[in-house]
C-alpha positions in Angstrom: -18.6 -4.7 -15.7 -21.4 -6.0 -13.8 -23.2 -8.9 -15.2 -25.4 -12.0 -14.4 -23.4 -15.0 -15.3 -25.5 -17.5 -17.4 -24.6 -20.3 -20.2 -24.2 -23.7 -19.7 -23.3 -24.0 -16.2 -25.6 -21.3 -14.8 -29.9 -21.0 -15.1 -31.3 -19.3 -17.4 -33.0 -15.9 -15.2 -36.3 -16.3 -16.5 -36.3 -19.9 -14.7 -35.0 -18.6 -11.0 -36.9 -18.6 -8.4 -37.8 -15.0 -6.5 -34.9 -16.0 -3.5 -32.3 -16.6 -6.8 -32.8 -13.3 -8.4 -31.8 -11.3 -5.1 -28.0 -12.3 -6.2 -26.1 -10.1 -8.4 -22.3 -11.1 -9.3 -20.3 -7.9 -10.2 -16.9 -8.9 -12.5 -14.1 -6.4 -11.5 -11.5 -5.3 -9.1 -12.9 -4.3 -5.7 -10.4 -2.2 -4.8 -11.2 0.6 -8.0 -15.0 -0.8 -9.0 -17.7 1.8 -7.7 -19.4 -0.9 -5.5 -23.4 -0.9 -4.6 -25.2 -0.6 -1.8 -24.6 -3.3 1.0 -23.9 -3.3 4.4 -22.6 -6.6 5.3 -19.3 -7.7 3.6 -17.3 -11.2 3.9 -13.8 -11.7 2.2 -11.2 -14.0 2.0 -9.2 -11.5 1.3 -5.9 -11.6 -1.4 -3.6 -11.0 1.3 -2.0 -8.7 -1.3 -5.0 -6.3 -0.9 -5.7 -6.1 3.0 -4.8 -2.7 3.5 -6.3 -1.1 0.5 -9.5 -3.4 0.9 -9.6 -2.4 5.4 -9.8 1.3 3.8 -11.9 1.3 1.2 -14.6 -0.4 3.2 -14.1 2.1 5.9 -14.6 4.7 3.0 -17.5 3.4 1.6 -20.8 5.4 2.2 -23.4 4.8 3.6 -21.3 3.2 6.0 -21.4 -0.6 6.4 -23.0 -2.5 9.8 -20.0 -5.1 10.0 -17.6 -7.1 7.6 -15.9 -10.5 8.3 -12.3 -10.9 6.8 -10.0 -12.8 6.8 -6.1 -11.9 6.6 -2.5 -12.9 6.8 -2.1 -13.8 10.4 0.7 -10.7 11.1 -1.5 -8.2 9.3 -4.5 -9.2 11.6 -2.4 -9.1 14.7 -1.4 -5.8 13.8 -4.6 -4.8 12.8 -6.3 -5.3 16.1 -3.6 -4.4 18.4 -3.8 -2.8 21.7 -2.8 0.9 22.2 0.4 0.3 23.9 1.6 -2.9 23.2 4.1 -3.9 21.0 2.2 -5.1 17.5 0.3 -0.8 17.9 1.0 0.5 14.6 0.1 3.2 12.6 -2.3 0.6 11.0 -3.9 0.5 14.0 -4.1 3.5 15.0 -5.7 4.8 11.6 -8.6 2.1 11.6 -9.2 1.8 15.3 -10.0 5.8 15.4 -12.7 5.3 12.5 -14.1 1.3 13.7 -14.0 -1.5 16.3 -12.4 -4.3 15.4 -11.8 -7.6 17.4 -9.9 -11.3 16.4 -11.9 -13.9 15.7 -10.2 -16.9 15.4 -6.9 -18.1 13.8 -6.9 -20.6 10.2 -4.1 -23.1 10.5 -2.5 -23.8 7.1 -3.9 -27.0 7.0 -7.5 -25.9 6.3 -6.3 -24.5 2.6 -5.4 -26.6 -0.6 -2.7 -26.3 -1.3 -1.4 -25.3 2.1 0.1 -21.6 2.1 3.2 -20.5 3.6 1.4 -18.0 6.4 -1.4 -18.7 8.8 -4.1 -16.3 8.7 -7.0 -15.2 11.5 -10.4 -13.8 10.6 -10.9 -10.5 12.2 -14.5 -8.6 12.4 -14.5 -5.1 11.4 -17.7 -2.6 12.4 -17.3 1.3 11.6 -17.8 3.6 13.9 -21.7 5.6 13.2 -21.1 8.2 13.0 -18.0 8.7 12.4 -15.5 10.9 14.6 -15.3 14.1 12.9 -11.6 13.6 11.9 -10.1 14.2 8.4 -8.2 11.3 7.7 -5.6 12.5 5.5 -4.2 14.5 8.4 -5.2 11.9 11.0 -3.0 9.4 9.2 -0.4 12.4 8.5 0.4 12.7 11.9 0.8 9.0 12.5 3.0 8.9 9.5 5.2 11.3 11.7 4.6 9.6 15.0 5.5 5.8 14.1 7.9 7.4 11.1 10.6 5.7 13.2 10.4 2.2 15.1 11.7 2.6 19.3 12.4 6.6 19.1 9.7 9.1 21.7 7.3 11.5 19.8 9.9 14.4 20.1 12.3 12.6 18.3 10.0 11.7 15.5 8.7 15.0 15.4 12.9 16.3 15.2 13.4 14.9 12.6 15.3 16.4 9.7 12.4 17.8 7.3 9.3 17.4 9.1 9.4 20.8 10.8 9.3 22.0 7.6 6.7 19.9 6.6 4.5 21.0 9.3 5.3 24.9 8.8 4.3 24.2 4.9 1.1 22.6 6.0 0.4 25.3 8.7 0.3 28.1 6.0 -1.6 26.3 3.7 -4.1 25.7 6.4 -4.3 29.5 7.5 -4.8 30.1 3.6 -7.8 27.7 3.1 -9.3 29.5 6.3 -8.8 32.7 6.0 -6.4 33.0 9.4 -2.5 34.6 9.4 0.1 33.0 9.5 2.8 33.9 11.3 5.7 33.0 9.1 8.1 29.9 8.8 11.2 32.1 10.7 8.6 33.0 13.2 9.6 31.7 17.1 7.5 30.4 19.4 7.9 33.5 21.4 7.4 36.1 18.5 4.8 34.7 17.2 3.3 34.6 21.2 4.0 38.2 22.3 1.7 39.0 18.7 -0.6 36.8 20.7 -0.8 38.8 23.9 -0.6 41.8 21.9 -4.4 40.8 20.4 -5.5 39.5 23.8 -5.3 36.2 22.8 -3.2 33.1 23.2 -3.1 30.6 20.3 -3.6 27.1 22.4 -3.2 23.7 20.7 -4.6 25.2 17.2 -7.5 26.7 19.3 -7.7 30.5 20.0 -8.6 31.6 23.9 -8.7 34.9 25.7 -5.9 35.8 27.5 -7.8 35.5 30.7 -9.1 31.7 29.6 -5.3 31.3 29.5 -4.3 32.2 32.7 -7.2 30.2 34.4 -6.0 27.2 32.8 -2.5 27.8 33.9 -3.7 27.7 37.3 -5.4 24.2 36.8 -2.1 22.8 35.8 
């Protein structure tokens, strides 16, 4: 898979110079090959492969300094969007957690030949190092939930039909692989708080708290 192409049109290695033999061309597909150290990458990216490619960089370890790509103009835009605005996507939100990316400049059509039928931007992508200490499956889990549905609020999304069961499902399996109890998927909210109380302690965005942390942070709003 990897080689160092030689033949008619390439030196023989013997006969390069120190500078030369620093290059190494790997033959293969970049999205499944298991890829070398580096930490600087620049692509003119098959527009076919920008998400798989944005991910598998961000994946790569030890993580990379910086890479320089270049993408179908919408996919960039979307990819760099501002919390908020109207191009904020799940996209995103998944690579924005994990690095900092900016827009670099647009590429007119005119600058390829042949011409394509899009206009593409080059976009600069640096992960975050360290990382946040974030799984991403369930990062990009709840985003699937959260921009499921184009111009619908949170609730909504979360209301919709199957995904309470979903979450119930995933809620057990976590309590499992952590040795916690679960409550049950016919459990209500207030059942499964008065067992709460009853230990002394309240169960608080997947974080437990004493009962008197509780009340002190009721006061504080």
């Amino acid at each position: 898979m990897t080689q160092l192409c030689t033949g008619p049109a390439y030196p023989n290695p013997a006969d390069l110079r120190p500078e030369q033999k620093k290059l190494e061309i790997i033959l293969g597909d970049f999205i499944k090959a298991d890829l070398p150290y580096f930490d600087v990458c620049i692509s003119n990216t098959p527009y076919q492969i920008s998400s798989p490619l944005v991910f598998k960089l961000l994946s790569h370890r030890p993580i990379i300094r910086t890479s320089v790509l270049m993408f179908q103009r919408e996919f960039a835009l979307r990819l760099t969007a501002a919390p908020g605005t109207k191009m904020w996507c799940r996209l995103a939100a998944n690579v924005q957690l994990f690095a900092r990316v900016e827009h670099i400049m647009k590429v007119g059509k005119g600058n390829f030949r042949p011409p394509p039928q899009v206009e593409s931007s080059v976009v600069r992508m640096s992960p975050r190092d360290p990382p946040p200490p974030v799984a991403f499956e369930e990062f990009d889990g709840l985003n699937r939930i959260i921009f499921g549905r184009a111009n619908k609020v949170c609730r909504a999304n979360f209301g919709a039909k199957g995904v309470k069961d979903m979450l119930e499902r995933n809620y057990r399996t976590w309590c499992a692989e952590n040795g916690k109890v679960s409550f049950g998927p016919k459990s209500s909210r207030l059942s499964l708080l008065a067992r709460a109380v009853r230990r002394n302690v309240v169960v608080h965005v997947g974080k437990a708290i004493s009962a008197d942390e509780s009340s002190r942070s009721d006061e504080m709003g």
